[in-house]
C-alpha positions as CSV (number, residue, x, y, z in Angstrom):
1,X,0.5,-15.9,13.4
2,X,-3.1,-16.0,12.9
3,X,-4.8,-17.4,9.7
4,X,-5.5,-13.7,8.4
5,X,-2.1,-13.0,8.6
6,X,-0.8,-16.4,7.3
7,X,-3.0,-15.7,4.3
8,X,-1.8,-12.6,3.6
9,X,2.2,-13.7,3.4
10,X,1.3,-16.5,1.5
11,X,-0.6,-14.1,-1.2
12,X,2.7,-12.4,-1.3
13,X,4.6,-14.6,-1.6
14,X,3.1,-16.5,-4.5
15,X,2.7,-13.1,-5.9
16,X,6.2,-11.9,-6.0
17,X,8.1,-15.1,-5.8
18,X,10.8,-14.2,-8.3
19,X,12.8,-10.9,-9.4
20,X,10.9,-9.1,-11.6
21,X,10.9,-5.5,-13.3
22,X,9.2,-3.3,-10.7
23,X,5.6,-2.3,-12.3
24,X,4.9,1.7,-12.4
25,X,1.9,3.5,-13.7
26,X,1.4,7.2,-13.0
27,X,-1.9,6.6,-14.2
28,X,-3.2,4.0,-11.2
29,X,-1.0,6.0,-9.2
30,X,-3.2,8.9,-9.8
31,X,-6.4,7.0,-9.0
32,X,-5.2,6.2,-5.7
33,X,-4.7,9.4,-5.1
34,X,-8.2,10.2,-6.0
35,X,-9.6,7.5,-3.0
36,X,-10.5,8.7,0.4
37,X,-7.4,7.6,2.7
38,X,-7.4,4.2,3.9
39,X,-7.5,4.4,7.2
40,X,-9.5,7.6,8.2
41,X,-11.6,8.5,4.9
42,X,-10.6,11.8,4.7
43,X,-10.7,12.7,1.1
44,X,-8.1,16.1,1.2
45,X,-4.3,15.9,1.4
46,X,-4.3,12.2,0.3
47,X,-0.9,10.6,-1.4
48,X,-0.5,7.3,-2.9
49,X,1.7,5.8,-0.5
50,X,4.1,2.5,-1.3
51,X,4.0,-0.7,0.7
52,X,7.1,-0.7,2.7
53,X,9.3,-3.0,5.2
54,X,7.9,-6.5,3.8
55,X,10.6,-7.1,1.8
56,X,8.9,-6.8,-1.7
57,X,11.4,-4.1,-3.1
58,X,15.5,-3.4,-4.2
59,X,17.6,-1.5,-2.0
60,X,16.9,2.3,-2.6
61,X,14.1,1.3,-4.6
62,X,9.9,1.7,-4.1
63,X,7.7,-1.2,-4.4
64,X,5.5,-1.2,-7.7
65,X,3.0,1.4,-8.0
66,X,0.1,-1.6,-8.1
67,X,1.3,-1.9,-4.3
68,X,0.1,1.1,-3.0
69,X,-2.2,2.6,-0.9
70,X,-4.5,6.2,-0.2
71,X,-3.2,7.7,2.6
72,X,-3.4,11.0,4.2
73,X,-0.4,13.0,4.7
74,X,-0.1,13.1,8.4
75,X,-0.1,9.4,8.4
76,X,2.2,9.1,5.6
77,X,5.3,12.0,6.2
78,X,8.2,11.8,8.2
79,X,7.2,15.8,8.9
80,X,3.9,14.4,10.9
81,X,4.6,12.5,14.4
82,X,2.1,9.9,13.3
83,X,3.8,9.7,9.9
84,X,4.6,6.2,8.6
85,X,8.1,7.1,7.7
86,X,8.7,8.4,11.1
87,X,7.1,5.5,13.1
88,X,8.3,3.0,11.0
89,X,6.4,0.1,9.7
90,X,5.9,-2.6,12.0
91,X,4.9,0.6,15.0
92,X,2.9,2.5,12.4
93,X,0.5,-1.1,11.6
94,X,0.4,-2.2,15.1
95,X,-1.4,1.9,15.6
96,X,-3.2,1.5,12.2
97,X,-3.3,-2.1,10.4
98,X,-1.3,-3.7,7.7
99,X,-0.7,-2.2,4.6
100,X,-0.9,-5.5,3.0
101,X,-4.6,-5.2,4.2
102,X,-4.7,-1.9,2.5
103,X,-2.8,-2.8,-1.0
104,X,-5.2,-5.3,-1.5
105,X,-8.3,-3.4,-0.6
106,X,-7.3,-0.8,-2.9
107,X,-6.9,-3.2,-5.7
108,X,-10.6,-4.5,-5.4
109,X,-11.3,-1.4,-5.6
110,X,-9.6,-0.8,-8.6
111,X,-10.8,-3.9,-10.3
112,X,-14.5,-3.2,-9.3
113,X,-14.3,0.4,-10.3
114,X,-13.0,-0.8,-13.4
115,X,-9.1,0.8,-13.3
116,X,-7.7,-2.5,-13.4
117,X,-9.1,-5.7,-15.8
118,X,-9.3,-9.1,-13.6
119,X,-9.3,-10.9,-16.8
């Protein structure tokens, strides 16, 4: 595991130590959805898409909306054969990077355009 890496699990960690009630806001969820996609910066067809397979969420549940991403619809749908939810997670970052990466990119984002308060 690499420091980057290491870094990262250890921000999640300390983040989401204990069992909490899973944040949503349609709001920030909107926002997201207003960024250019993540990973190519195409600005049409783009989705807030949830973190998922790092074990941050209940069974049959979706992670909090403050743990999302932009991301384009053919890298996001099942429908799409580079579609997250078809690849799967781990085969989908090793193609495109960690969504971790992403989450937290999108909240500076958020913070620096003023969405979110870092006080």
């Amino acid at each position: 595991m690499d420091q980057h890496t290491s870094f990262i699990n250890d921000f999640w960690s300390a983040m989401l130590g204990g069992r909490v009630d899973i944040p949503r806001n349609e709001g920030y969820l909107n926002y997201v959805r207003s960024l250019p996609c993540a990973v190519t910066g195409r600005t049409r067809l783009v989705t807030a898409h949830h973190l998922v397979g790092h074990g941050l969420k209940g069974m049959g549940e979706k992670t909090s909306d403050f743990l999302s991403f932009p991301l384009v619809y053919d890298l996001h749908l099942p429908m799409y054969p580079e579609g997250l939810h078809r690849l799967g997670h781990k085969e989908w970052e090793r193609r495109y990077g960690d969504q971790r990466v992403f989450v937290m990119q999108t909240l500076v984002r958020a913070i620096h355009d003023g969405v979110l308060n870092a006080r």
